[in-house]
C-alpha positions in Angstrom: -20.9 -99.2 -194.2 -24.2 -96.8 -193.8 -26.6 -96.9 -196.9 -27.2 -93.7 -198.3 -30.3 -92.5 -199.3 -30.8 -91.4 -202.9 -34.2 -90.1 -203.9 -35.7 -91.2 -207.2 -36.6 -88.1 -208.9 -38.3 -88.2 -212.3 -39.3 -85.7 -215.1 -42.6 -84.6 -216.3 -41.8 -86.9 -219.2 -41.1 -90.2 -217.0 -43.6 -89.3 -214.7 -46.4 -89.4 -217.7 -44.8 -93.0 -218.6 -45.0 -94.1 -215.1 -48.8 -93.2 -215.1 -49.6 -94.0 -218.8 -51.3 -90.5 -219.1 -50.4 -88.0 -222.3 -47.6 -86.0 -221.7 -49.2 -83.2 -222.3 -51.9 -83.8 -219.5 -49.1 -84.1 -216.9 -47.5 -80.4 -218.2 -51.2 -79.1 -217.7 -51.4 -80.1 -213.9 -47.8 -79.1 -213.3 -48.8 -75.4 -215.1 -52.3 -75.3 -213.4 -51.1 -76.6 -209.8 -48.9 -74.2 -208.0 -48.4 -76.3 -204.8 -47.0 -79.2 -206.9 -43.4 -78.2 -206.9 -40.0 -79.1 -208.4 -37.9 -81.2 -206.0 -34.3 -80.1 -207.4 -33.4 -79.1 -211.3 -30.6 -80.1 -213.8 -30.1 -77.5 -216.2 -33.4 -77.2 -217.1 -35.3 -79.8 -216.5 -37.4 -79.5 -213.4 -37.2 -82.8 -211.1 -40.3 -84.4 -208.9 -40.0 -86.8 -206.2 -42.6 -89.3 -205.3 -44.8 -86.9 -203.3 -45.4 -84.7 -206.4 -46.1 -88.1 -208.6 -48.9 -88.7 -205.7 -50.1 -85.3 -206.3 -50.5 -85.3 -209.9 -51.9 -89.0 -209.9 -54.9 -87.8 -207.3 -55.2 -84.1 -209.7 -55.6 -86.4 -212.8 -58.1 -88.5 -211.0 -59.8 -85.6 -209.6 -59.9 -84.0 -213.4 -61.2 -87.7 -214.7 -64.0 -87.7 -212.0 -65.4 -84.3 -213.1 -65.5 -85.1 -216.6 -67.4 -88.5 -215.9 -69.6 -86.4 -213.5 -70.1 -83.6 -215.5 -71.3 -86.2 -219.4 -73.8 -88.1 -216.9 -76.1 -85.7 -216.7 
């Protein structure tokens, strides 16, 4: 019997969790980052695969650098 693929998708809730960030950081890079895009959506939750995870982990990141940057000085 084949094995089917079935992609893990997660909400913006779940991805927070996963990354131990604020939910409410998460809905700021999903609202401030239009290339980060909803895989599928149920009802109306939107749905991100592990591409958009990657790409809010490295926006958070990238939003943690400048503030560390930015208090240095």
């Amino acid at each position: 019997m084949a094995s089917v693929y079935t992609p893990k998708l997660r909400t913006a809730g779940v991805i927070a969790a996963e990354l131990g960030v604020p939910l409410h950081r998460v809905l700021h890079v999903l609202r401030t980052r239009q290339h980060i895009r909803p895989s599928a959506r149920a009802g109306t939750l939107r749905l991100y695969d592990r591409e958009a995870l990657a790409l809010i982990r490295h926006e958070l990141n990238a939003i943690d650098a400048r503030r560390k940057g930015g208090s240095d000085g």
